[in-house]
Structure formats: structure tokens, C-alpha cells
C-alpha positions as CSV (number, residue, x, y, z in Angstrom):
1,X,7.4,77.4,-14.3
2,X,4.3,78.8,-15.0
3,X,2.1,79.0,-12.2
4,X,-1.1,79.0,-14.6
5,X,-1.5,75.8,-15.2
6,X,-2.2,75.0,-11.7
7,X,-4.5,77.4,-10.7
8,X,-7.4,75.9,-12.2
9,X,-6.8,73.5,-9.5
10,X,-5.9,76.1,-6.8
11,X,-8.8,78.1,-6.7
12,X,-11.3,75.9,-6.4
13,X,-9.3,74.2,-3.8
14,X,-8.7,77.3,-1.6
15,X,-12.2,78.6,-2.2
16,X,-14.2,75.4,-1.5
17,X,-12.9,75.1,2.2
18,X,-13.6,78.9,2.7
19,X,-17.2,78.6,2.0
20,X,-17.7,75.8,4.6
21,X,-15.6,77.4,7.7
22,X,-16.0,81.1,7.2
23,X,-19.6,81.6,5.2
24,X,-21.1,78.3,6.3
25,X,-23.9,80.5,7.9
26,X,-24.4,83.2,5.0
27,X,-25.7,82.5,2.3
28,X,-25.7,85.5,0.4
29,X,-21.6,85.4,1.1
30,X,-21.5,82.2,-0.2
31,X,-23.1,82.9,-3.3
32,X,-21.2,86.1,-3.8
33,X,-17.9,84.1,-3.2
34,X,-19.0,81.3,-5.3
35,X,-19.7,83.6,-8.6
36,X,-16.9,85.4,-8.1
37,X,-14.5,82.0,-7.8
38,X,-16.3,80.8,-11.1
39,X,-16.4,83.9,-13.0
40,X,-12.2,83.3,-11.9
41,X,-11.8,80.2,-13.0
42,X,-13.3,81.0,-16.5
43,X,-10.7,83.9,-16.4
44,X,-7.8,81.7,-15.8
45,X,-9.0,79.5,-18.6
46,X,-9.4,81.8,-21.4
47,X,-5.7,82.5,-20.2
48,X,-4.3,78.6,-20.8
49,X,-6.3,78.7,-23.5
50,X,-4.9,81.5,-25.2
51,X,-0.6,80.3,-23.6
52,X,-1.8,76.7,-24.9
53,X,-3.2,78.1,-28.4
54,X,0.2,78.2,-29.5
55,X,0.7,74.8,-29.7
56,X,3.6,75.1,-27.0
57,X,3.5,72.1,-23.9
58,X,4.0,73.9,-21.0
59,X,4.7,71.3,-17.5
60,X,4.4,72.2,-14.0
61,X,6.9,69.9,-11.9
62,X,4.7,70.1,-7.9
63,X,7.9,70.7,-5.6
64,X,10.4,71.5,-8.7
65,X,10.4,67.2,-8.8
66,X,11.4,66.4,-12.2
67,X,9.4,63.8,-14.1
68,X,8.5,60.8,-13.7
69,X,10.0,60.8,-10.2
70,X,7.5,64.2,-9.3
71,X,4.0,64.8,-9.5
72,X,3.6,67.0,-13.2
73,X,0.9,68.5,-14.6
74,X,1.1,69.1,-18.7
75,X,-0.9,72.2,-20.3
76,X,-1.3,71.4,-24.2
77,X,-4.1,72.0,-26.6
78,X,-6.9,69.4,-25.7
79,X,-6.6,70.3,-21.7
80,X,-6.9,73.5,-21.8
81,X,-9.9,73.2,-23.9
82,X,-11.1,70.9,-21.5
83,X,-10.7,73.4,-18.7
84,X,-12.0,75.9,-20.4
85,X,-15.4,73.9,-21.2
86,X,-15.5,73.1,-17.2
87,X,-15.6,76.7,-16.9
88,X,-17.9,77.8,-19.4
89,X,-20.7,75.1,-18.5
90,X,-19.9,76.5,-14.6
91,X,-20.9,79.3,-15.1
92,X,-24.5,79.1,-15.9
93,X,-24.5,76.6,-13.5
94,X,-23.9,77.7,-10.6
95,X,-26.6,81.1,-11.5
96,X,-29.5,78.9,-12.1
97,X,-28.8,76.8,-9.0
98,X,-29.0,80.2,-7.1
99,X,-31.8,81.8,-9.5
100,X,-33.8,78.5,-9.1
101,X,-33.0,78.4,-5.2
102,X,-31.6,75.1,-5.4
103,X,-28.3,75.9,-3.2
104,X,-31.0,76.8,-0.6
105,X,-32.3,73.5,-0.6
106,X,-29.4,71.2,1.2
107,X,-26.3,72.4,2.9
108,X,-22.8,73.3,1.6
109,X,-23.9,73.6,-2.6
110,X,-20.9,75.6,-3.2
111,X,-18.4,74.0,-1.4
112,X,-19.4,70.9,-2.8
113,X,-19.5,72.5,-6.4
114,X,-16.0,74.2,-6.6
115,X,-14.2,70.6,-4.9
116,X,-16.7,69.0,-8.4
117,X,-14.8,71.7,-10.1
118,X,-11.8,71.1,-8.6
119,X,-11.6,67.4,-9.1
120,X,-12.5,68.0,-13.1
121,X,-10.0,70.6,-13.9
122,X,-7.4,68.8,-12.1
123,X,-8.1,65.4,-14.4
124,X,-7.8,67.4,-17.3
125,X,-4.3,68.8,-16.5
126,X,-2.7,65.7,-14.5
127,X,0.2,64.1,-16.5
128,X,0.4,61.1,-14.0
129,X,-2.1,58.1,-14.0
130,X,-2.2,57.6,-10.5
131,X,-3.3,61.1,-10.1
132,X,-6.0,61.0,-12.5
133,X,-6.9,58.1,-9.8
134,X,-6.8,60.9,-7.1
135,X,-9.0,63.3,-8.8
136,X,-11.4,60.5,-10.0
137,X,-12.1,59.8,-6.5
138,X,-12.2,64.0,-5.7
139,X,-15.0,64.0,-8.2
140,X,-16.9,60.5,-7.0
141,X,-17.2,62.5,-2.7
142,X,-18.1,65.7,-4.5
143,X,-20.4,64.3,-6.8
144,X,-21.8,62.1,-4.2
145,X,-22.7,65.1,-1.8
146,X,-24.0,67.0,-5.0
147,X,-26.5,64.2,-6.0
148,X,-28.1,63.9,-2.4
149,X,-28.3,67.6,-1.8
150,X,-31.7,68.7,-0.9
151,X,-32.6,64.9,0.9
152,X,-35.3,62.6,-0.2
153,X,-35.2,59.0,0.0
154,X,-35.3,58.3,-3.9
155,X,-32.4,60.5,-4.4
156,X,-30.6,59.2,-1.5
157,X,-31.3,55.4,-3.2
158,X,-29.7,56.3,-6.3
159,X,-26.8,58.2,-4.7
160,X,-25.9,55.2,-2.8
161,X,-26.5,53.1,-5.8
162,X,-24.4,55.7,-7.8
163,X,-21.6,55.7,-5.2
164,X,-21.3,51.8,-5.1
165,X,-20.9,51.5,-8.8
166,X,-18.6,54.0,-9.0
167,X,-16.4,52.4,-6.0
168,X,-16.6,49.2,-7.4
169,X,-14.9,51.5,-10.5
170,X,-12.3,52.7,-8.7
171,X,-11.5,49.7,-7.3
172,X,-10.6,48.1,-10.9
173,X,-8.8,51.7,-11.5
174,X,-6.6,49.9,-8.4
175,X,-5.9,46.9,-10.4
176,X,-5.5,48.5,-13.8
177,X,-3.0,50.8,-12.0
178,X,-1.4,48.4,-10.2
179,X,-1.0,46.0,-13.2
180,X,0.7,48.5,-15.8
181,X,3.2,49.5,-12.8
182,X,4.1,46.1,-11.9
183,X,4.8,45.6,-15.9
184,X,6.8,49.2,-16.4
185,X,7.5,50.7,-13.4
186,X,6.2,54.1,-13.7
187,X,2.8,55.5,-14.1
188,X,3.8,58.6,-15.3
189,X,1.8,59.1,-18.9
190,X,5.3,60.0,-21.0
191,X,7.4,57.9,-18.9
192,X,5.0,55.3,-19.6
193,X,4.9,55.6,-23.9
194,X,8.3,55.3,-23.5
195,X,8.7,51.8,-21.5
196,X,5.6,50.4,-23.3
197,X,7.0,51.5,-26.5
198,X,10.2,49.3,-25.1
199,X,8.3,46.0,-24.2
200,X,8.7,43.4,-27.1
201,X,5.2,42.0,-28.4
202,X,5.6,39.0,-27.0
203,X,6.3,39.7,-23.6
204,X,2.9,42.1,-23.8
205,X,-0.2,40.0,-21.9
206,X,0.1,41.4,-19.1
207,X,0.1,44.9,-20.0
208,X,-2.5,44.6,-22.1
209,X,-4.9,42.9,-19.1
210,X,-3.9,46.5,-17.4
211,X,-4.1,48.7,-20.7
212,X,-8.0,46.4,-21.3
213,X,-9.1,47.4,-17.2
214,X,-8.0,51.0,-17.6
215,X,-10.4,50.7,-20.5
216,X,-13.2,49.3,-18.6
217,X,-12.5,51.9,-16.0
218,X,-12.8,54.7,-18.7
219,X,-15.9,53.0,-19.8
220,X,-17.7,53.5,-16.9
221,X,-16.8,56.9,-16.5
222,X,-18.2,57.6,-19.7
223,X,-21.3,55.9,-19.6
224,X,-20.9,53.0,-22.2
225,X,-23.1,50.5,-22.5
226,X,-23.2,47.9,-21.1
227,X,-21.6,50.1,-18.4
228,X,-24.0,52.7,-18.2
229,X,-26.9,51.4,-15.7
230,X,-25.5,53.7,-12.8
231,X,-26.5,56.7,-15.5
232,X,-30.1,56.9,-16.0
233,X,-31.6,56.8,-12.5
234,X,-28.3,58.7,-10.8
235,X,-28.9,61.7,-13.3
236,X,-32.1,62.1,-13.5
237,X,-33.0,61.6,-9.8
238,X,-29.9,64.0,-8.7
239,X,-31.2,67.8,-8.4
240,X,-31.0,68.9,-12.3
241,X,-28.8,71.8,-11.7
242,X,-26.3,68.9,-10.5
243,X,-27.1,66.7,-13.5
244,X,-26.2,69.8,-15.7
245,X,-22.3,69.8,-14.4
246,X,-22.2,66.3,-14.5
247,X,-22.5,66.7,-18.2
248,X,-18.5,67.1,-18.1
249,X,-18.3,64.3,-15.6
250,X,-18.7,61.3,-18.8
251,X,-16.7,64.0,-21.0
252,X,-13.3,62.8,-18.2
253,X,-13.7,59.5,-19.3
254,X,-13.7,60.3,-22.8
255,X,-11.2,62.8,-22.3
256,X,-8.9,59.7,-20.6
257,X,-9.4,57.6,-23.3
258,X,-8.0,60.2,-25.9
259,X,-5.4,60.8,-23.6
260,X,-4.1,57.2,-22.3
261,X,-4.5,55.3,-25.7
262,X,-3.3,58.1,-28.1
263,X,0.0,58.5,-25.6
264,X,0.8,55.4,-24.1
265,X,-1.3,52.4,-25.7
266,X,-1.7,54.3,-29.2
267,X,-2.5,52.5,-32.4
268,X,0.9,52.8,-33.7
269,X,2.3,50.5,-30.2
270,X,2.9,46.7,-31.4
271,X,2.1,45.7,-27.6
272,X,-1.5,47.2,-27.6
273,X,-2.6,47.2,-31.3
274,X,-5.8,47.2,-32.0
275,X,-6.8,47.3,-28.5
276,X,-9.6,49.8,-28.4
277,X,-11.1,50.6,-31.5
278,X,-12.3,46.5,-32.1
279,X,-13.7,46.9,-28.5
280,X,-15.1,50.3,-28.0
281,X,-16.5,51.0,-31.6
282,X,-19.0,48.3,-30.9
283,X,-20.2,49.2,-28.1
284,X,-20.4,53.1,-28.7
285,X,-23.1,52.1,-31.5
286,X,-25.0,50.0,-29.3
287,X,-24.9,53.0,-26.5
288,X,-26.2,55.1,-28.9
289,X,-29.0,52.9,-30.1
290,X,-29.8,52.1,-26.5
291,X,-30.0,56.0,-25.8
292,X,-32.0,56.9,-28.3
293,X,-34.4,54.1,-27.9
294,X,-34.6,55.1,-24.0
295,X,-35.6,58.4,-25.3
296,X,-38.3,57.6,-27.2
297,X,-39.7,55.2,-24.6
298,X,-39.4,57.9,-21.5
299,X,-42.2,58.6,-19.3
300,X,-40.3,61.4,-17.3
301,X,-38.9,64.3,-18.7
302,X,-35.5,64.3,-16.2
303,X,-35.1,60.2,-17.2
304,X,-35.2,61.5,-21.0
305,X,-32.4,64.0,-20.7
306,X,-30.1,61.4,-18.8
307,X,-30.8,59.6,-21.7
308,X,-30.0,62.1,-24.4
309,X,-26.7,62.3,-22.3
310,X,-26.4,58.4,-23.4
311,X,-26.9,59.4,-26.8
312,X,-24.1,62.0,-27.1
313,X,-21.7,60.0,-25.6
314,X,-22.3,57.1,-28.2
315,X,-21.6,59.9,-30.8
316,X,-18.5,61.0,-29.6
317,X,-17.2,57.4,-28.5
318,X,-17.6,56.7,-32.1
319,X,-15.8,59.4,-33.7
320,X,-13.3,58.7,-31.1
321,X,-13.4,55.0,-31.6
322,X,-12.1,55.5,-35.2
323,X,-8.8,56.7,-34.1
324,X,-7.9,59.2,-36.5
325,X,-6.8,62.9,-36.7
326,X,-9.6,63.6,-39.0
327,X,-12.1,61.6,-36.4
328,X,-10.5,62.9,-33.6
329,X,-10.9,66.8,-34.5
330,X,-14.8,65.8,-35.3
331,X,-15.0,64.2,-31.5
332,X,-13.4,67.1,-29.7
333,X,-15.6,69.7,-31.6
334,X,-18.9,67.3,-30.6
335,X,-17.6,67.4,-27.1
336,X,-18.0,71.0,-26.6
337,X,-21.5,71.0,-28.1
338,X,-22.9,68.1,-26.5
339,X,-22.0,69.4,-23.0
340,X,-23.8,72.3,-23.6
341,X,-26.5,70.6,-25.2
342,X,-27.0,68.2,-22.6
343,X,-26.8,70.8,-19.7
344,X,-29.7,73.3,-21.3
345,X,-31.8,70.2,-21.6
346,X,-31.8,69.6,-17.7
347,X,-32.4,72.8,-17.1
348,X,-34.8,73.0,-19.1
349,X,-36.4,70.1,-17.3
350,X,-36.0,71.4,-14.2
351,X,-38.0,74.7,-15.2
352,X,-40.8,71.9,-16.4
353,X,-40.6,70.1,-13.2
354,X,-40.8,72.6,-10.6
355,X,-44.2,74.0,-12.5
356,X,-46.1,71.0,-13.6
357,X,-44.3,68.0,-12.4
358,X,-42.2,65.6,-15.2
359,X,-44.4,63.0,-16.4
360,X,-44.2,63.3,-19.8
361,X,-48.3,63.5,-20.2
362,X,-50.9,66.5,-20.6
363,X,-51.4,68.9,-18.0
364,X,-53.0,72.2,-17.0
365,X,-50.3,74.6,-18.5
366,X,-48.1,76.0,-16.7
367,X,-46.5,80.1,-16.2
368,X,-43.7,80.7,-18.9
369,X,-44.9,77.9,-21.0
370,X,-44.3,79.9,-24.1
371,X,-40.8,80.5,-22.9
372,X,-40.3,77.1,-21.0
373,X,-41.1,75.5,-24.9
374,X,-39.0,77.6,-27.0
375,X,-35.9,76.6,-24.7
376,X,-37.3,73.4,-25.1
377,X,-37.3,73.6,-28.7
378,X,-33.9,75.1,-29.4
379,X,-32.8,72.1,-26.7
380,X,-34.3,69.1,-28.6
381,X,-32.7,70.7,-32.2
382,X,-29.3,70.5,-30.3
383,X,-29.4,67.2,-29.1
384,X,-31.0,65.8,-32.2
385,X,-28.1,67.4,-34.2
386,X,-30.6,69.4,-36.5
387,X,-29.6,72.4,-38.5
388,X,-29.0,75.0,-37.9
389,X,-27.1,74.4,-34.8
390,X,-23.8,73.3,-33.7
391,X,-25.3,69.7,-33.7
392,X,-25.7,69.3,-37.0
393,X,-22.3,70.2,-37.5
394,X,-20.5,67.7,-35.4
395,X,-22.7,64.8,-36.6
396,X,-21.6,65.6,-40.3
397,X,-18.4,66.2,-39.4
398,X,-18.4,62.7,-37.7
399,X,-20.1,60.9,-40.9
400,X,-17.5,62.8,-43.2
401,X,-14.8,61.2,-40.9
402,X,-16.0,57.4,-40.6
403,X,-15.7,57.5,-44.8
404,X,-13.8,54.7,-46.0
405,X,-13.6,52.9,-42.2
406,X,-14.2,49.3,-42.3
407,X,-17.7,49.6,-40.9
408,X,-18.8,52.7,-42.6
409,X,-22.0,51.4,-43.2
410,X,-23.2,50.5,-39.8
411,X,-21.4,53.9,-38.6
412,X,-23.5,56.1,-40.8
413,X,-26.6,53.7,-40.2
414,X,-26.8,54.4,-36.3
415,X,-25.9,57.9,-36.0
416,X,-28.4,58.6,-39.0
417,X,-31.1,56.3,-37.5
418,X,-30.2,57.3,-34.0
419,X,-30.9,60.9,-34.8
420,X,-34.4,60.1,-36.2
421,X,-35.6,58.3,-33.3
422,X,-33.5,61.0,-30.9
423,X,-36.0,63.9,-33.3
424,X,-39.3,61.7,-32.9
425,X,-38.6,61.1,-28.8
426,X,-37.6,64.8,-28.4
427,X,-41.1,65.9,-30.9
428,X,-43.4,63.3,-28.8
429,X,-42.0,64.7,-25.7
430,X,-42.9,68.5,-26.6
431,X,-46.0,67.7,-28.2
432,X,-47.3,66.3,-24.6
433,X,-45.6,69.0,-22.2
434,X,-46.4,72.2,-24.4
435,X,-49.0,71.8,-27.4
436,X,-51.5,69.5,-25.8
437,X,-51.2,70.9,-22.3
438,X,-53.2,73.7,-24.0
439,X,-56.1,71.5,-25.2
440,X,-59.3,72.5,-23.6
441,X,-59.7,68.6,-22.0
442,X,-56.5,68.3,-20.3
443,X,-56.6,67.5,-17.3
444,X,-54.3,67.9,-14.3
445,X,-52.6,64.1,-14.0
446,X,-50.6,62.6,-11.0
447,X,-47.1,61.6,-11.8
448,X,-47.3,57.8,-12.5
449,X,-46.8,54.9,-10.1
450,X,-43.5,53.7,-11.0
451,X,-39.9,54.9,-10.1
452,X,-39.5,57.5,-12.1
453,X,-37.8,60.4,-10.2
454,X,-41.0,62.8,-8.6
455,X,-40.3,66.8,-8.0
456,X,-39.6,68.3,-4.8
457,X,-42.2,70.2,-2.9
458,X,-40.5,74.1,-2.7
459,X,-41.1,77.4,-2.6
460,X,-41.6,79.5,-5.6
461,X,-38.1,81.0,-7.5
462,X,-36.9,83.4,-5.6
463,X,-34.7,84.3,-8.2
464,X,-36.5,83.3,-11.5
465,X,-35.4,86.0,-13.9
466,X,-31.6,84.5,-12.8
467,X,-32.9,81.4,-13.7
468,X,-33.6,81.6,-17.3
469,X,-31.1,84.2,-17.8
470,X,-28.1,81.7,-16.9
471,X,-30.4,79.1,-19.1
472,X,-30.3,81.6,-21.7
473,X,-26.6,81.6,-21.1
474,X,-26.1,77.7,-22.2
475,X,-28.1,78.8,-25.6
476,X,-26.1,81.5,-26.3
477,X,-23.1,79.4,-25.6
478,X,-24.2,76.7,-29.1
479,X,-25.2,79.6,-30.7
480,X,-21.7,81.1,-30.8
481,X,-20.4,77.5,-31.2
482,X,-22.0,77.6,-34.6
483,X,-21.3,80.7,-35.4
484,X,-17.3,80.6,-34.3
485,X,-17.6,77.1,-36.5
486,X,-14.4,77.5,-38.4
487,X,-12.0,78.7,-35.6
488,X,-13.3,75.8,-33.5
489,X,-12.6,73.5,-36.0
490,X,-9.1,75.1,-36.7
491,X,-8.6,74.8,-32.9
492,X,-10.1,71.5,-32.7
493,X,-8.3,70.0,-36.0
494,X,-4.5,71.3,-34.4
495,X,-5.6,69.8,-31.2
496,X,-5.7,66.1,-32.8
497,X,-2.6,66.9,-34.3
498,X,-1.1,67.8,-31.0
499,X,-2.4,64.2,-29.6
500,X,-1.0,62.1,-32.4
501,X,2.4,63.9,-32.0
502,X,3.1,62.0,-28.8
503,X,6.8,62.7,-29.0
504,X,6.4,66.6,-28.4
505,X,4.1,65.7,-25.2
506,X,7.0,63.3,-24.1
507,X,9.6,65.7,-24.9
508,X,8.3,68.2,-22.9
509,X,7.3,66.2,-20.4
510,X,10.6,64.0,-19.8
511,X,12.8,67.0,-20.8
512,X,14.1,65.1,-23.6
513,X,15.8,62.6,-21.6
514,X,14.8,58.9,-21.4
């Protein structure tokens, strides 16, 4: 077997620990350690990346138990990609947390951010639905301890708020799971295509209440309205750096819906057709309407990036919505992007916030402004999918693949629209931080009396050339996603292939036995 495939799950697993019982008491160790286990883990990913490029399935049997009576996890195409995104958006992480001094600001950061790490990666490689379960819940504790890191009763409000919605998740995960095994037997994702595949039509309601919860469940993961409220206040209350990696967290529920309903409840299955695209393409356009609008109407600068987080998630749940090789290629090359896009723009607002505050209103300026505003800048042309960046690219590549769909029209309507009012939210939102902050009657204002999210009283950077260098990092990072355009979209395009090939993935994963 090849030991590869689990050490994305390894390392973070070993190291996470480590950092609480041995360096619980040095920092400096910690963040050494912590670096080094990231800078790791993007080296193990470049390598399943490069095994997986191939276009070879590679499965890793936990305790040489063959599938589906063992634990597996499958290496293909679209999760080694999605490891190797976890990595890259790490990375840059994990410097500005230290460069901003934000791992100095509550207890156990790291640990708490390589188990986050841990819990992704391992979601991205599990071929078992049960253990997708387990990592969910690896990332809800993680993420939970992440979000309340550096104290404050706001923050602890929304964590708790965040953790009960997400619970109340988990618990229909339990039901969902629970259904589809009491209807197949097996919750192993190739055994599963297989015995769903088996089920005559009409013996299908059941399975499809447990094929519509795992939906819902997948949903809330990735933020879709009217599934989102947890969103808004968790992200932009949650220290930014945090709200940055949790720009992949919405990405596993996507991720599991390309997974689950291209494998086992796919298009092509008489017991589930039509399942998901009549439900989700709906309300991905209304989640991106909603997004944008909440953009526009933002007082606070952190609230407006959880919201631009929204709006990239109704993108890609649309292309994704659409079912199609063609749409499918357009969704995974948007999901790269829009991580990245979404991550620079809370940093960026974290930069704002711990020099001026992050009302979205005049103010004496601030040190780095000119700096702070062209990160700004490059930020708010990401997001808004203007040209020249990678943004612009996915969103056309989207439009070009909702041609000739049933609701073209209202496709091409929202994302078009959507962008516009994403452009004029992003353009008010500069205008009042940067340009008029320099007029000569702006005046210092308090942050406003509602419950918008209010910055933390600290200590200056200690670290702040780290901090805009690992910022600089996430630019550099859609820069080279436009650049590297075509081989993305040659990686992305043999990716959706892979996925709607299910027999290959079953093949490999059953060892071509029933």
C-alpha cells in the first residue's frame, strides 16, 4: 500500500498532541514545530498530487481490512487537490497568526490548528461515510476551540451559537447515516453505488429521505441559504486568522456533495434522479443574492468578508448544481480561487481592524494604509471576479457551462447581477476605509452600537513584516492561479472526468469484486 495517502492525516495527528504535552510552555518551539509540520504537509501534498496526477486510484485498506468490511481511504484526482489546497491556504495561515501575534492571544493555537488540519485532510481522503461523520465532528471541537481563542464574551456567544447549530448538524448526519444503512447495509461510498445502483425504483423512499438528509447535512456545511445563519456572526466574530482556514471548512461540504451524489446518488441512478440539482440549484442562486446583498448592506468590515464567503459558495454550488463534466471542471477550478480569495480578504480585515477598528465609516488613517488598500484592492477584484484575476476566469468559465441548461437565464442573471452589487459593496467599502479616511474632516468614530463584532485590545505586531509577507503569500497564490490558467484547467477538466467515471473509483475501491 502506499503509505502517502495517509499521512496527510498522520502528521497533523502526531504533531497536534506534541505541541500540547511537550511545548505547551514554549512558544517559540511551538511555532517552530508548527511551520515546520505545515511546510510538511504541503510537501506531502504536492507528492499525492503529483502520484494522483496520473489519473491512477490508489486505496489505503487501515489494518490491511479489505473494503467495505475495513476502514479505506481513496487517493484520486479531486482529493488530492483538495489536500493540496488545505495545505497551500495553511501555510500563510499559520505565518500571519504568528506575524500578527494572534497564537499569543489564547492557549494551544497550534494544536488546535493542525487537529483543524487534521480533520479537513482526512474528509478529503475518507472512502467511508461514516468516517467522513468522524472527521466532521474532528473539525466541529477544533473549530470550536479555534473560534473562542483569545476570550471575549461576543466571540464566546457566537462560538456557542456556532457549536449548537453545527450539533444539531451532526445529529441529522446520524439519521441520514443511519437511514441509508438500514436501506443498504453498508456505508462504504463504492459499496454503496453498488447496492443503490441495485434497489428497484420503486422500492426507493426511503433511501431517498436518507440520500435528501445527507443533503441537508452537506448544506449546512457549506453555508446554503437558508442554512447559512450560523455563518455570518461565527466568521466574522472568530479571530480572522481562524476565519481565513475556515475558508476550506464550507469547501468539505461542497467537496461531499461532488463526492456522495456523483458516486453513489449520481444523476444517472433511477432511485435518486433528479434529487439534487431541482433542490440545490435554487437555492445556490438565492445564497448568492443573499451574499451579495449582505455585502453591500455591511457596516463592519469582518461581517462583509463572511459574507463575500456567502457569495463564493453560491457560485460554486451553482456550477456544481448543474451536474456536468463541463460545470463540474468550472466548480473545482472556482474552488481553488475562491478559498484563496476569501482568506486574503480576512486578513486583510484583520490588518484594518487591529489599526482603526472595522466599522466601515471614516477615520483618522491609519500606518500602512497605502499598503493595507492595495491588498484591499487586489482582494475586492478577486472576490468580485474582475479581470484580470483568477476570478474572472472561473465566473466565465461557470457562465460558458450553464449554456443551454434549463434556467440559463436566471443562471447568468444572478452571477452577473451578483457580481455588480459584490463590485459596488466591495468599491463603497474601500472608498470609506482608505480614500475618505484621508479627508481633512474625518474624524475618529466609535464603532457603532449594534452587534457587530468589535476588535480586541492588544499589543502592537510583534511580528508585522511576517504578517503581510504571509498576506502577500495568499496574492501570490491567485496570481499564479491565473497565470498557471490552462494547466489548472487541464487538471481540473480530467478531475470531473475522474468523478463521472464512477466505475474506476469502485473498481479500485472494491477490487473489482461485488
Amino acid at each position: 500500500m502506499n503509505h502517502w495517502i495517509i499521512a496527510p492525516i498522520v502528521l497533523p495527528a502526531i504533531l497536534a498532541p506534541f505541541i500540547i504535552m511537550v511545548l505547551r510552555y514554549h512558544l517559540d518551539l511551538q511555532r517552530i514545530f508548527s511551520v515546520a509540520g505545515v511546510v510538511g504537509l504541503l510537501g506531502i501534498a504536492l507528492t499525492i498530487t503529483a502520484q494522483a496526477s496520473g489519473g491512477d486510484i490508489q486505496v489505503y485498506e487501515l489494518g490491511n481490512w479489505p473494503a467495505p468490511f475495513g476502514i479505506v481511504l481513496v487517493l484520486d484526482r479531486m482529493s488530492a487537490m483538495m489536500v493540496l489546497l488545505t495545505a497551500l491556504l495553511a501555510l500563510p495561515i499559520v505565518l500571519y497568526a504568528i506575524g500578527s501575534g494572534w497564537d499569543d492571544r489564547g492557549k494551544h493555537f497550534h494544536a488546535l490548528f493542525h487537529f483543524q488540519l487534521m480533520g479537513v485532510c482526512g474528509a478529503f481522503l475518507t472512502g467511508d461515510a461514516f468516517n467522513l461523520f468522524v472527521f466532521f465532528e474532528v473539525l466541529l471541537i477544533a473549530s470550536y476551540g479555534l473560534m473562542t481563542h483569545g476570550g471575549g464574551s461576543v466571540r464566546l456567544k457566537a462560538g456557542v451559537q456556532y457549536v449548537t447549530y453545527n450539533l444539531l448538524g451532526s445529529t441529522l448526519f446520524l439519521f441520514a447515516l443511519g437511514t441509508i444503512y438500514a436501506v443498504t447495509g453498508t456505508l462504504n461510498m463504492a459499496d454503496l453505488a453498488v447496492r443503490v445502483a441495485e434497489i428497484p425504483p420503486e422500492d426507493t423512499a426511503l433511501l431517498r429521505v436518507g440520500a435528501v438528509l445527507l443533503l441537508l447535512v452537506f448544506c449546512i456545511k457549506a453555508a446554503v441559504l437558508p442554512l447559512h445563519f450560523w455563518l455570518p456572526a461565527s466568521y466574522a466574530n472568530a479571530p480572522l486568522p481562524v476565519a481565513a482556514l475556515f475558508a476550506i471548512m464550507t469547501k468539505v461540504g461542497a467537496y461531499s456533495i461532488l463526492r456522495v451524489y456523483t458516486l453513489a446518488f449520481g444523476p444517472e441512478v433511477a432511485a435518486t434522479e433528479g434529487l439534487v440539482g431541482e433542490w440545490l440549484q435554487p437555492a445556490a442562486l438565492v445564497t448568492l443574492a443573499v451574499g451579495a446583498i449582505g455585502i453591500l448592506g455591511s457596516k463592519h468590515i469582518a461581517r462583509m468578508a463572511a459574507f463575500c464567503a456567502i457569495t463564493s459558495m453560491g457560485t460554486l454550488l451553482i456550477a456544481i448544481s448543474l451536474f456536468s463534466e463541463v460545470a463540474t471542471a468550472a466548480a473545482l477550478y472556482y474552488i481553488f480561487h475562491s478559498t484563496l480569495a476569501t482568506a486574503l480578504l480576512f486578513l486583510v480585515a484583520d490588518l484594518v481592524m487591529e489599526r482603526r477598528g472595522g466599522a466601515i465609516a471614516p477615520s483618522k488613517p491609519m500606518p500602512q494604509t497605502g499598503l493595507i488598500s492595495a491588498l484591499f484592492f487586489v482582494g475586492a477584484i478577486a472576490m468580485a471576479g474582475m479581470p484580470p484575476l483568477s476570478g474572472f476566469i472561473g465566473k466565465l468559465l461557470v457562465l460558458d457551462a450553464s449554456r443551454g441548461v434549463p434556467d440559463a437565464t436566471a443562471v447568468w442573471a444572478v452571477i452577473l447581477i451578483g457580481s455588480f452589487v459584490t463590485i459596488v459593496g466591495l468599491a463603497r467599502a474601500g472608498s470609506l476605509i482608505f480614500w475618505k479616511s484621508h479627508d481633512t474632516q474625518a474624524v475618529p468614530l466609535s464603532e457603532p452600537e449594534t452587534d457587530e463584532p468589535t476588535p480586541p485590545a492588544t499589543a502592537p505586531e510583534p511580528h508585522p513584516g511576517l504578517a503581510f509577507t504571509s498576506v502577500f503569500g495568499a496574492v501570490l497564490g491567485l496570481v499564479l492561479l491565473t497565470l498557471f490558467a490552462g494547466p489548472a484547467l487541464e487538471y481540473s477538466r480530467k478531475t470531473a472526468e475522474q468523478l463521472f467515471t464512477p466505475d474506476n473509483y469502485i473498481s479500485a475501491v472494491l477490487g473489482g469484486e461485488e
